[in-house]
C-alpha positions as CSV (number, residue, x, y, z in Angstrom):
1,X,-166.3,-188.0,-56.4
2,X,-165.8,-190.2,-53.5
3,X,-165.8,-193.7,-52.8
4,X,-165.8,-195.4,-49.7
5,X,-166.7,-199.1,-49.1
6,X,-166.7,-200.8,-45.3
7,X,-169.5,-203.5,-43.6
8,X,-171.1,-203.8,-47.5
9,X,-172.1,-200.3,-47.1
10,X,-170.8,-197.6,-49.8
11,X,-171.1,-194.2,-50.1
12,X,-170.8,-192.1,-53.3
13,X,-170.5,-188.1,-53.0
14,X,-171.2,-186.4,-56.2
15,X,-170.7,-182.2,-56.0
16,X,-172.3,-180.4,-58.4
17,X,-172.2,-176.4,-59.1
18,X,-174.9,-175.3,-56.7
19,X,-177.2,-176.7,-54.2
20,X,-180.3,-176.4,-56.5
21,X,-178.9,-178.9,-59.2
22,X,-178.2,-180.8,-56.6
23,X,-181.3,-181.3,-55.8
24,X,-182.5,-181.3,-59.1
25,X,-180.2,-184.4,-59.6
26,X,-181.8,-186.0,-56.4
27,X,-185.3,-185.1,-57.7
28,X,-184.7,-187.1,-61.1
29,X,-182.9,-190.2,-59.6
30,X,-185.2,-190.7,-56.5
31,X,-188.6,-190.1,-57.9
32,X,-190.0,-193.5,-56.4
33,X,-188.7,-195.4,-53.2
34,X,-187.2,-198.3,-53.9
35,X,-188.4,-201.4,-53.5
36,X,-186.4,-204.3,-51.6
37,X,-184.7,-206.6,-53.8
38,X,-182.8,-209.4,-52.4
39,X,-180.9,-207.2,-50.2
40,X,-180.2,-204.1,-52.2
41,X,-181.1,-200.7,-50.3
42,X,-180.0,-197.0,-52.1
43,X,-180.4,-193.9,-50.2
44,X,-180.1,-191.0,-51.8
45,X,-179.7,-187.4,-50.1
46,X,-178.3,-183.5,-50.6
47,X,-176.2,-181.8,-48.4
48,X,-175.2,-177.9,-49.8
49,X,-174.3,-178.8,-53.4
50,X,-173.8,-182.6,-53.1
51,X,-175.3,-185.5,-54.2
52,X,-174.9,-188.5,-51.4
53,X,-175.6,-192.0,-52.3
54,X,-175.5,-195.1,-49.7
55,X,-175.5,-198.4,-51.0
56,X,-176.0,-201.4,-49.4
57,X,-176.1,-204.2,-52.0
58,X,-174.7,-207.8,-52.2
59,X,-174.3,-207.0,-56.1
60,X,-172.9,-203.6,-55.7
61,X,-170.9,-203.2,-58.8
62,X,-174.3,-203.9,-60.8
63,X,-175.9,-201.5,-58.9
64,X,-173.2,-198.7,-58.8
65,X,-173.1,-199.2,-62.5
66,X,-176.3,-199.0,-63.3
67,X,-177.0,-195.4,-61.1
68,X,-174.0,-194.3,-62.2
69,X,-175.4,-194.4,-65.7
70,X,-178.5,-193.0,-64.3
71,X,-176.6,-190.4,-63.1
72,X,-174.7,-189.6,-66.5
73,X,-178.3,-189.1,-68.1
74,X,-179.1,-186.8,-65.4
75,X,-176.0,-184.9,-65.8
76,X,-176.0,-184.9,-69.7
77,X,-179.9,-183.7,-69.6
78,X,-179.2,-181.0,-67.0
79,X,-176.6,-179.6,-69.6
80,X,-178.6,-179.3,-72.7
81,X,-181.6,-177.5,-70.8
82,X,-178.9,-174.6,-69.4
83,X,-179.3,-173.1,-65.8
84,X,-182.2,-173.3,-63.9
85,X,-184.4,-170.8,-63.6
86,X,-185.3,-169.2,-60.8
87,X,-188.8,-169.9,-59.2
């Protein structure tokens, strides 16, 4: 996992076994877009097998926190259902 944090933007990198759960993880956090709230923007993308996140937030450690524990349930759910299975 990386973290890297210049101008107020951040950017989380989260690799996961393959590019499908990857996406899978993508699919379940970004469902919606966002909307603007005092000056918080997330975009969320995939490249190969990882889960990219770019913050821009004036309250970034709420906002970190709270898709980090997103991202946990995500995680925890993709476990207890197994592999995916091929479509």
């Amino acid at each position: 996992m990386f973290l890297m944090a210049a101008c107020n933007i951040s950017e989380l990198s989260i690799p996961f076994p393959s590019s499908l759960l990857a996406q899978i993880a993508l699919g379940s956090l970004a469902p919606d877009p966002e909307p603007r709230k005092g000056g918080i923007s997330k975009e969320l993308s995939v490249m190969e097998d990882t889960l990219h996140v770019a913050d821009e937030a004036r309250i970034l450690r709420v906002s970190v926190s709270s898709f980090l524990e997103h991202l946990s349930l995500v995680v925890e759910t993709m476990d207890l259902f197994g592999p995916p299975v091929a479509r």
